[in-house]
N, C-alpha and C positions, 0 to 999 in steps of 0.2 A: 744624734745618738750614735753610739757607737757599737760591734757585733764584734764579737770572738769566738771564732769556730777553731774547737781543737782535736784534732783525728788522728786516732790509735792507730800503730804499725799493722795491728791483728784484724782489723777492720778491714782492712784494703778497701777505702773510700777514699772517692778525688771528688772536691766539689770545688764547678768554677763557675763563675759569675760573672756576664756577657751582659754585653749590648741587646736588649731586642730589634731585631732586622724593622730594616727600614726607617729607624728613630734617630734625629740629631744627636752628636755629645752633648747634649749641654747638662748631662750630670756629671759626675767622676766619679773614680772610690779613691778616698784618702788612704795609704798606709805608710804611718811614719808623715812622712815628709815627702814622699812619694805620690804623686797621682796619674790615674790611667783610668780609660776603660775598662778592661778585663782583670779576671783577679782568679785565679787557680792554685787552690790548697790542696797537697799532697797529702796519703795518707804520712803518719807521726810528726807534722806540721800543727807550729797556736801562731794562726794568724787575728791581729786585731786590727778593724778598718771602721772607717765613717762614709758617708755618701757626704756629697758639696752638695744635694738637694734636699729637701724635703719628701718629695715624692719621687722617689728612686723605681719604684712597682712601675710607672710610666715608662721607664728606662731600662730594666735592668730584668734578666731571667736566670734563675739559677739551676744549674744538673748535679743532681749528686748520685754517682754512678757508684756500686760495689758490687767488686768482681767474687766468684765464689765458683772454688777451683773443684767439682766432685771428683774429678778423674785421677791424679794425684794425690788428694787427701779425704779424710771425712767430711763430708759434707754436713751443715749448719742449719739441719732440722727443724723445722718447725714454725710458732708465728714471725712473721718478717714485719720487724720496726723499723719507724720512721729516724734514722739515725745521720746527724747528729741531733742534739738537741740543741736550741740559742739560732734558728737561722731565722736569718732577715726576712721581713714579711713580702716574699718576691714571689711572680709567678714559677712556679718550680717543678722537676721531671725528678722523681725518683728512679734510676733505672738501677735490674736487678741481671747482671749476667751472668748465670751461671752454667759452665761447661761438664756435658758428661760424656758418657760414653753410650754410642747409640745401642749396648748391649741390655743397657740399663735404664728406665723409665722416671719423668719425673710428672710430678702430678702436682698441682697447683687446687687448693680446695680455697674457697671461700667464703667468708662470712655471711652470716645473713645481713641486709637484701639482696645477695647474689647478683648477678652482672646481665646484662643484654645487651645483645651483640648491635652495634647500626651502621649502616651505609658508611664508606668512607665521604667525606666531605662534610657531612652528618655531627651536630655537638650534641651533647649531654646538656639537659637541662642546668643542671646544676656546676656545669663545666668540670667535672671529674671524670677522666675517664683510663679507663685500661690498655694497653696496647701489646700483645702477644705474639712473638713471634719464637719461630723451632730451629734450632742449630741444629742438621745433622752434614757432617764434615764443616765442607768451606761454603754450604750451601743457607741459605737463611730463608723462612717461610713465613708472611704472615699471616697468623692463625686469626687473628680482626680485631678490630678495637671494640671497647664493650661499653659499656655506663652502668652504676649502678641500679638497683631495684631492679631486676631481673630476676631469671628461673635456672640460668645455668651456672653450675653451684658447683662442678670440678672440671678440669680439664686436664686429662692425660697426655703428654709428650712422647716423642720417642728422643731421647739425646738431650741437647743441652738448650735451653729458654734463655730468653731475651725477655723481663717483664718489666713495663713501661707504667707508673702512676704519675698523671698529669694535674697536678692542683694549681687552680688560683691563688693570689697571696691573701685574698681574705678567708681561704676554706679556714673551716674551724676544724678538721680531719686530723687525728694526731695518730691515726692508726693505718696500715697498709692494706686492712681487710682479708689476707690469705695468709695461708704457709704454702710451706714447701713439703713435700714428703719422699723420700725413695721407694719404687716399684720396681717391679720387673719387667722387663721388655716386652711392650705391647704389638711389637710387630706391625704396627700401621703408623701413619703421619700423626695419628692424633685422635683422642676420645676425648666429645665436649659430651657431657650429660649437664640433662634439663629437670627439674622437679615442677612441674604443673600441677598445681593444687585448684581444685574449681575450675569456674569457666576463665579463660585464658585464652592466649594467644602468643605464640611468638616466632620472630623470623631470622632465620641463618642463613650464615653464606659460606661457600667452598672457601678454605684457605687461598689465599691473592686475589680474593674477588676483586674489584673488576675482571683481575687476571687471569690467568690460566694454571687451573690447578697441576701440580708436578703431577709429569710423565710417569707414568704407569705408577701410582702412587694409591693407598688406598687406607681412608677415614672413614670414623662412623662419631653417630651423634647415639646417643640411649635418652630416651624419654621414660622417665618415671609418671607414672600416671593412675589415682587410684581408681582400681578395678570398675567402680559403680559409675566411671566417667568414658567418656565417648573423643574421640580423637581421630581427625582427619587433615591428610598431608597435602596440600597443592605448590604445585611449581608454576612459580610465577617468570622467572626469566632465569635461561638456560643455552649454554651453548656446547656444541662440539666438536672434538679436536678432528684431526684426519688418522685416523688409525690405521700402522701398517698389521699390529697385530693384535688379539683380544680384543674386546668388547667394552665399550663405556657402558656402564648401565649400573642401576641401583637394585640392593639388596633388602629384604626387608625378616626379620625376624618376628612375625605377628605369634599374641599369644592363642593358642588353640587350634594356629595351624598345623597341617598332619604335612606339608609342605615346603617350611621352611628352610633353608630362605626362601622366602619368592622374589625372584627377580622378574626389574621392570625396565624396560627402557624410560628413557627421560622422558620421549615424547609420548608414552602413555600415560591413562587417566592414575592415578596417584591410588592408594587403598586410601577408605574413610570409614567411618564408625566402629573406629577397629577399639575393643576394650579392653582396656588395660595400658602396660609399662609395653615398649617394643623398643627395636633398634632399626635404624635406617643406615647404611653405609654408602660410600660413589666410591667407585673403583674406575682408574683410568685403563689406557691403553697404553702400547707402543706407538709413537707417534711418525709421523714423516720425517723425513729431517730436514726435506726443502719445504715443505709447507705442513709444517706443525699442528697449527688451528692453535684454537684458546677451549677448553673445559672447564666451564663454571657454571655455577648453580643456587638462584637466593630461591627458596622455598616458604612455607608458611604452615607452620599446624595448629590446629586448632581446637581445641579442649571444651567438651558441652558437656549439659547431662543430658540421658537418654529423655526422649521426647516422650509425651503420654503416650503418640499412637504410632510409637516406634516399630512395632511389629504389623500396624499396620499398612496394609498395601490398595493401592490405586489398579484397577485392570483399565489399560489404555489399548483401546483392538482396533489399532488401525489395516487392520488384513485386509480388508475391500474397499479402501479407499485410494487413490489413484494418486499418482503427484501431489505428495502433498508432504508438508513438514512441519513438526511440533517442537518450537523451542519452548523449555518453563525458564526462566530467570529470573533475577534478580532488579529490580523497582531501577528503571534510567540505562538498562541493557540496549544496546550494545555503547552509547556515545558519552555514559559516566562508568566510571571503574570506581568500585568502592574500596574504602580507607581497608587497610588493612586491619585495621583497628576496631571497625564496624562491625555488631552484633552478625551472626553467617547464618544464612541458608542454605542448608544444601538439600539438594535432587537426587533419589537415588533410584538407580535401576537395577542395583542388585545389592545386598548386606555390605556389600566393597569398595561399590562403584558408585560414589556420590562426588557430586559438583554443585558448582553456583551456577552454571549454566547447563542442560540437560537438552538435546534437540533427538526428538523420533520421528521416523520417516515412517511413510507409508508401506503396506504390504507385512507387517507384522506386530504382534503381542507383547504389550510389556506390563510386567508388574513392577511399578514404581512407587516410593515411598521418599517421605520427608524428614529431615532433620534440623527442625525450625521451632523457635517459640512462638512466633509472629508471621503465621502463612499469609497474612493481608500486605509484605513485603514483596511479593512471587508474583509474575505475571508469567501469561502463556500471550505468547505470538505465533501464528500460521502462517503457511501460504501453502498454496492450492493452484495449480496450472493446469490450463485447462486449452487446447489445442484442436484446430482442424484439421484431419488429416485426410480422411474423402471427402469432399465437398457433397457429393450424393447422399451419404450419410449423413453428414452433421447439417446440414443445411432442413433435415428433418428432424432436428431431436430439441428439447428444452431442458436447457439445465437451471437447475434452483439453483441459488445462490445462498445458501444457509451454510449456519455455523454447525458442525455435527455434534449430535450431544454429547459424545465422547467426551468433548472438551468443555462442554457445557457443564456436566456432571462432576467435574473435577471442584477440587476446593479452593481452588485457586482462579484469580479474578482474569478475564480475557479482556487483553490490553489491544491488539490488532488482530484482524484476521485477512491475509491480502489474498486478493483472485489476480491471478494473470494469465488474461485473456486474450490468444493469438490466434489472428485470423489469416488466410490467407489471400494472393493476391484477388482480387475482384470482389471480396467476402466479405461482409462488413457485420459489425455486434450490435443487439439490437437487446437495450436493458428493457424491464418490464417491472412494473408494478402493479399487479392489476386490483388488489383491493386497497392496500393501504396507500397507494400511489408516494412521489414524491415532494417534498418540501427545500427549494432550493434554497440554501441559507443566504442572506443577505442582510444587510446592517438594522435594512426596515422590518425584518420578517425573520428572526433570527431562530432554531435550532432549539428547541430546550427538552429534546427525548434523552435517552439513557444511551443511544448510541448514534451516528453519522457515518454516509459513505463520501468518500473521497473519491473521485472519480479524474485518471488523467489518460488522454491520450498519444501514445506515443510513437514515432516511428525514429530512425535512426539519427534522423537530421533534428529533428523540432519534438517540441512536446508541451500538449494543451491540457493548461490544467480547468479541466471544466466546470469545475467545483466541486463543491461541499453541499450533501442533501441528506434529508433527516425522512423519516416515513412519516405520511401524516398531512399530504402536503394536496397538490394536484399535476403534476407531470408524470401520466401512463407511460412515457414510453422515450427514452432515447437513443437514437441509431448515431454512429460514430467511427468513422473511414476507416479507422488506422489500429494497432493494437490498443488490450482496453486495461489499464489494472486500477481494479479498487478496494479501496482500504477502509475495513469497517474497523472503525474507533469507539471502544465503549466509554463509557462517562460514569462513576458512581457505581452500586452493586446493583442498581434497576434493571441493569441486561439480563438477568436470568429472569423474570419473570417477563419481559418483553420480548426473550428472543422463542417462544412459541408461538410466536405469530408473524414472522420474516415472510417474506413473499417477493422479493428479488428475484426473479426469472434471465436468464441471457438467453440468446439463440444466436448461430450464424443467417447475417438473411441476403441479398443480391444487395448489389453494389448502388452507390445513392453519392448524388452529385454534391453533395454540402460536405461540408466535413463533421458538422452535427447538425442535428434534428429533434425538434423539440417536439412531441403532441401534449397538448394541454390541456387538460378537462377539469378547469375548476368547482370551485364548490357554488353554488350562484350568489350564495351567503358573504361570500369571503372575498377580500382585494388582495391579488394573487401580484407579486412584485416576481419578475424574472430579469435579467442579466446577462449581457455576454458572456464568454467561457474567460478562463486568465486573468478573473477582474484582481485586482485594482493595474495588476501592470500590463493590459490591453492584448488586443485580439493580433496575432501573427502577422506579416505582411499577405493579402492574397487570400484569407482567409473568409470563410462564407456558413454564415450560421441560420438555420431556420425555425419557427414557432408555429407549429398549427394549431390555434387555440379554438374548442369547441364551444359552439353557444347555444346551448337549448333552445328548442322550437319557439317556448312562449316567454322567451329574454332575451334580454337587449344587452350584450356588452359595450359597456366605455372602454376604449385605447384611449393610453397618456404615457406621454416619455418625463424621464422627470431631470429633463435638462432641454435648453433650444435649440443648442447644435451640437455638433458631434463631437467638437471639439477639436480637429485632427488638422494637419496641413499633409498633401498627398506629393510625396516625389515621384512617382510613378502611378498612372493608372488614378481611379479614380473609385471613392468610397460612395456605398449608395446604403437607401433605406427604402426597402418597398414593402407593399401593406396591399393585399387585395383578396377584397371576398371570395370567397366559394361559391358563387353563383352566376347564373347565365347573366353576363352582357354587365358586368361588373366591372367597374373601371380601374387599374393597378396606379396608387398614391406610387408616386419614387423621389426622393430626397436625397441629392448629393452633399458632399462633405464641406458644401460653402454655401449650402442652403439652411433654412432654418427646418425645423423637424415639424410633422404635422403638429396643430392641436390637437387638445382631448377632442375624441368624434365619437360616434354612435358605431356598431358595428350591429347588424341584425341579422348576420347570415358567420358561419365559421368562418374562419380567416385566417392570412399567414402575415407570418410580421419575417422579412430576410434583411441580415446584415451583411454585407462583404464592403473585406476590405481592402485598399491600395495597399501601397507599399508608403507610410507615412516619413516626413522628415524629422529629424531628430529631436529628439525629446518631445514630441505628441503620441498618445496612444488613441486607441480608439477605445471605447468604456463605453456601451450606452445602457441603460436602465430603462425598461417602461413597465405599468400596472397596467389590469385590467381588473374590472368591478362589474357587478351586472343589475338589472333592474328587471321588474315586470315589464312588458309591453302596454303599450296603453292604445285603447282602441277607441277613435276619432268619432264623435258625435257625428259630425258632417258626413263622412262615410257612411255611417250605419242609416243616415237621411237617403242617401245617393241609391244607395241597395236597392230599401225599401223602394223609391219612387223609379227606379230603372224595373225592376221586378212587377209592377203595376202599370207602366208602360206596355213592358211585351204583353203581359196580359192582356191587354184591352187590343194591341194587333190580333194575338190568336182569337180570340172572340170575333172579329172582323174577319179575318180570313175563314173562319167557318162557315160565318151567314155566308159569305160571296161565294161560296162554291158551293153549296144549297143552293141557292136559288138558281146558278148558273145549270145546274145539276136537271132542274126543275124545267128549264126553258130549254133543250135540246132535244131535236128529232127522236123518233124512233128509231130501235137498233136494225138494220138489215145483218142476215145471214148469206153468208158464203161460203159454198161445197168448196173445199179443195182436196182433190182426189190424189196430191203425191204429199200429203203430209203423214209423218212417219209420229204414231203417236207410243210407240215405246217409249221408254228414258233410257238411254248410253249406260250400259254396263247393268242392265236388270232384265234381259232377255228372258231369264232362267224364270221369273216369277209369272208367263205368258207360257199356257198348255197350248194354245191356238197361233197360229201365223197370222199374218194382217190381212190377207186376201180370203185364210178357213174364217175367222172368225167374223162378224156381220156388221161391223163396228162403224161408224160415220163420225167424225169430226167435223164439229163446226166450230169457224173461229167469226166472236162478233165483233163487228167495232162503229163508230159513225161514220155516217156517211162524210161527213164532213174533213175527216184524218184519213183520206186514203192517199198514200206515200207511192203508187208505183211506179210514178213515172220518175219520181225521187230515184229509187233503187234503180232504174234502169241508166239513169245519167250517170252515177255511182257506180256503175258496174258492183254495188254489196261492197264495195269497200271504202269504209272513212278513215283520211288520216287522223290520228291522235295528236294530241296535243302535247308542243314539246316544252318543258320547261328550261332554265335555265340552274346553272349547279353553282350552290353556294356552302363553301369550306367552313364547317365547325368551328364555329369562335368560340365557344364555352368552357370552361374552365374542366379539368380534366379530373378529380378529385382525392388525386394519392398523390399528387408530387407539388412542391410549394413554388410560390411564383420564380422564375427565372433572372436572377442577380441580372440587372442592367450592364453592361449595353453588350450584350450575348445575345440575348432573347427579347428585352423588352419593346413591347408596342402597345398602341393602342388599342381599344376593344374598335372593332369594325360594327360601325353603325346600319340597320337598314333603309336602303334608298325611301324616298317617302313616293319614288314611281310606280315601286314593283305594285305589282297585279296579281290581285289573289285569286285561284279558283274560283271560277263559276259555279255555283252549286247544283248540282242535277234535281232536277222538275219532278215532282211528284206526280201521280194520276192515281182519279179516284175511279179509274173502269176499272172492272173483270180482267182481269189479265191470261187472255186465250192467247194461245201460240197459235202465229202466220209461219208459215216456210216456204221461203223461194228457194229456187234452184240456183245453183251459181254457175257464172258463165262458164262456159268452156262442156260443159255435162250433158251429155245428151239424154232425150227423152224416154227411149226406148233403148236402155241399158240393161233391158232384162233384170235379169235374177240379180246381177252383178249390182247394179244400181238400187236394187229395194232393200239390200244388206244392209248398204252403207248410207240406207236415206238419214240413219241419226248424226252422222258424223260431216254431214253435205249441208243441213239445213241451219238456217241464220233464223234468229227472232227478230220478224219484223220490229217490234215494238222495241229491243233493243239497238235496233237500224237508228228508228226515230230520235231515239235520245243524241248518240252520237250527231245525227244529222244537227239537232238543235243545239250542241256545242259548237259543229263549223259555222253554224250562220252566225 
């Protein structure tokens, strides 16, 4: 087929017809007899031509440029056609240059759907797009490229426009969509206005974006916006120049303010729910001239209608709460960033000052409110630090660990709340659960409350993550070396009706040789699965874990690991497993990392389960798993025979040892009496209860005994004194009952059995006589000591009859 483009002198249009870059000749254009690649018609040229291809659109792009002189002549008013008519179905650039003078304004208005501005690199769905840029002198601006269906619907110039439409060869487009119109000198780079009807959205960029807006140079955008609608500004990426002189910052003309403009700097929070039409301006600086910088600015506003409980407000009184911080955001905050395009929520803390993300600190009051249809979008995250700074002090104090209702009471759902917990040196954290205790999650035993703590500890080098535990469970109490933070995760909207019952306690307590500590007080009902710390990707080199698990008086706990060996190979140092009851003369189970692990065994007394570990070789961890379950005690027929029949045993001794000393009782002499005239019958320390002295008063003691037990030639061999009997000293082997057995091969040994030689106490003799007191005199005391000597008779005399017993232990 053939084309004939024919263009008027008055026109001033040149259209030429190229190669598209990058593509082989293998078309041409025919004219005449003549063939080439390129082909360029003059204005008051009738050229007619043929393509050698069929598909020349593969090949070939056309520009047809028309110059439009305002400065020298009248300028050529109004809608701007697509002129000539008859071109070849090519991709094709209309361009529109028209020069004026920068005294004088040119405004470009637009059809409806109006235009939107996007990214460069950025196409138009429908691959048409607009490209604006501002002649003022020899200098050229571009103002951005746009695509149709959009909301900005004029743009004012200052001087002379470069306007760019860019169509495919199949658009159906037979119109330019704008005119032109002459204004007056608007005195800035440029006025884009926006018409936002309804809920909307849309985003602008500084003129050169990427680049750097012109030096001291100053635009404004005008949003139209009807009154009963809500509109707020955020700046999304922003940069700035080095200024030697004035101020970069933005201006804002809000309607109802007694203020305007109110300026803002960039890096301020933006105004939001502002109602009605307003204007936004960027005004540059004087820049450096050795190091300029770049001023640019992509924004975003965003058009709602007023919310039901728009005037409503939230009191958030964090004034007596300590370290602590409240962000509300946005659903996937901090590590998703939502589409621009996405339904918004905004936070607000004052009628002005709203965001999609909102963070309040402690020690003060805020009245916060939302600008949301959908508050089940919005999460609140905390944290909360919590620090020793006297050891004397904090080592007496317990902190709860609850969420404050503050945040509770909000309408919005609480996504984390973290504690971090710093101890210092020597000081270790000791978690608490005392009614609801915990539930360590595990694959066997997993989690299904409305929320979970996360528990990891960390020092600067390493960090152990000790898991995941749910309330509901049986672990009272974990102690743990190093600092603590844990992260309470809610699940569902169940958290507000569960979190009146939290009972996480911390404390600072003395320093503990494990690096954790487990106490366990299960349920007797329940088979309780617990886990080393870091599972599935295993315990640290060197590391050492412990389990005291409680067993009720009248049950029997089962241990079971629920693997046979530990799985590990040790490059240094060696991994152990040891197990030993809480009772006297208890023997400690220990299982190294090339042994096999106990079987399931009985446990009848509390017990510790310790893990440590080597420093293992590559690609082994350590991981070990064991249960325990519990049963009644069962009490042994045989025994309750043994009892009985040991129990009727002594019986029938005692019965025999009565008659035998009865009768012996029966067949011994009469008692003789003997005067001893130096026995002192006061008692030591009761003088005061005696009106009379021992010689006023008329008083005779007799002491009787048989004839047959008289010791005195005893006491005189004796000189009154027996030695005692000395035993022999043996060292506490018993288990100590606050600290868990000692990781091998530090401390462990065997329990120390007793000899089967030792010798037990002889048991002292009973007597069924009268028990009169004898007193001798002790050697060295003379007879006739006077006064001196009858004071001190109570403090001088010995019980014979305690003589005797002693006596009958040396023999």
């Amino acid at each position: 087929a053939s084309f004939t483009i024919s263009l008027r002198t008055v026109d001033n249009i040149t259209v030429m017809i190229k190669l598209r870059p990058g593509v082989s000749p293998s078309c041409q254009i025919r004219v005449k007899n003549v063939i080439g690649s390129e082909l360029k018609i003059t204005p008051g040229e009738n050229v007619t031509f043929t393509f050698t291809c069929s598909t020349p659109e593969k090949y070939f792009i056309m520009e047809i440029q028309k110059n439009i002189d305002c400065v020298s002549g009248p300028c050529p008013f109004g809608d701007v056609h697509l002129y000539p008519p008859g071109l070849p179905r090519l991709n094709r650039t209309f361009i529109w240059d028209v020069k004026a003078s920068t005294k004088a304004g040119l405004e470009l208005k637009f059809s409806t759907p109006w235009l939107r501005q996007i990214e460069p690199g950025e196409t138009c769905p429908d691959v048409v797009n607009y490209n604006i840029n501002s002649c003022i002198d020899t200098a050229t601006v571009n103002i951005g490229t746009f695509c149709r269906n959009g909301s900005v619907s004029r743009i004012k110039l200052l001087g002379g426009v470069i306007m760019s439409l860019h169509l495919p060869w199949d658009s159906p487009l037979t119109t330019s969509g704008f005119n032109i119109a002459n204004r007056a000198s608007i005195k800035r780079l440029c006025i884009i206005e926006s018409i936002l009807k309804g809920e909307s959205s849309i985003t602008l960029m500084s003129p050169n974006y990427p680049l750097g807006f012109p030096e001291d140079e100053l635009m404004t955008w005008q949003f139209v916006i009807p009154s009963n609608m809500r509109a707020s500004v955020f700046f999304h990426n922003y940069s700035l120049s080095n200024c030697e002189r004035k101020e970069e910052r933005v201006e804002y003309y809000l309607p109802g303010s007694f203020s305007n403009p109110e300026v803002f700097k960039l890096s301020d929070s933006q105004p939001a729910n502002i109602a009605g039409s307003f204007n936004l301006s960027l005004q540059g600086c004087d820049q450096d001239a050795q190091n300029p910088g770049i001023l640019r600015l992509l924004f975003q506003v965003i058009v709602q209608h007023p919310q039901v409980d728009e005037n409503v407000t939230h009191l958030v009184d964090l004034s007596k709460e300590w370290n602590m911080t409240v962000t509300i955001h946005f659903e996937g905050w901090p590590s998703r960033i939502p589409l621009m395009s996405e339904p918004i929520c905004l936070i607000c803390k004052n009628p002005r000052t709203c965001d999609r993300v909102l963070t309040l600190v402690s020690g003060a009051v805020y009245k916060i409110s939302f600008l949301c249809k959908d508050l089940s979008r919005l999460r609140i995250t905390a944290e909360k630090g919590i620090s020793c700074v006297d050891i004397r002090w904090c080592q007496r104090k317990i902190y709860s660990l609850l969420v404050p209702k503050v945040i509770t009471q909000l309408p919005i759902r609480l996504h984390k709340f973290i504690w971090k917990l710093l101890a210092p040196d020597l000081i270790n954290i000791e978690i608490t659960s005392p009614s609801l205790k915990l539930q360590q999650h595990v694959p066997e035993q997993r989690c299904n409350t409305s929320y979970s703590y996360s528990i990891v500890s960390a020092t600067p080098e390493t960090e152990l993550n000790v898991g995941v535990f749910c309330p509901g469970g049986s672990i009272e109490k974990i102690q743990m070396r190093n600092n603590i933070t844990i992260s309470l995760k809610t699940f569902g909207k169940g958290f507000l009706n569960e979190s009146n019952h939290q009972d996480l306690k911390m404390s600072f307590v003395p320093h503990i040789k494990d690096e954790c500590t487990f106490t366990v007080s299960p349920d007797p009902k329940a088979k309780v699965y617990l886990q080393t710390p870091n599972w599935p990707y295993g315990l640290p080199p060197y590391v050492s874990i412990s389990w005291y698990v409680v067993v009720p008086s009248k049950q029997v706990a089962r241990l079971g690991f629920s693997k046979d060996r530990m799985g590990i190979a040790c490059e240094t140092g060696r991994a152990y497993v040891n197990i030993k009851e809480e009772t006297l003369g208890a023997e400690e189970t220990v299982r190294r990392e090339d042994e096999l692990l106990p079987k399931p065994r009985n446990m009848y007394h509390d017990f510790w389960v310790n893990v440590s570990n080597c420093k293992p070789v590559d690609k082994t961890q350590l991981t070990l798993q064991f249960w325990v379950t519990f049963a009644d005690k069962q009490i042994d027929l045989g025994v309750i025979i043994a009892v009985v029949a040991g129990a009727g045993v002594l019986m029938a001794i005692g019965l025999t040892v009565c008659c035998v000393k009865k009768k012996k009782k029966k067949s011994q002499n009469p008692m003789v009496g003997v005067y001893n005239p130096n026995v002192n019958t006061q008692v030591p320390g009761k003088q005061g209860l005696f009106t009379k002295g021992r010689k006023k008063n008329e008083s005779h003691v007799y002491a009787v005994i048989d004839d047959a037990m008289v010791y005195g030639h005893l006491l005189k061999e004796s000189n009154g004194l027996v030695a005692p009997e000395v035993d022999v000293y043996r060292p506490f082997d018993g288990p100590i009952g606050s600290l868990p057995p000692s990781p091998p091969p530090f401390s462990f040994r065997k329990d120390i059995k007793r000899s089967p030689n030792t010798e037990e106490p002889l048991p002292l003799t009973d007597t069924d006589h009268d028990t009169y007191t004898f007193a001798h005199q002790k050697s060295g005391q003379s007879e006739d000591s006077g006064d001196t000597n009858e004071k001190n008779n109570a403090d001088t005399s010995t019980s014979l009859l305690e003589n005797k017993e002693q006596d009958d232990l040396v023999e």
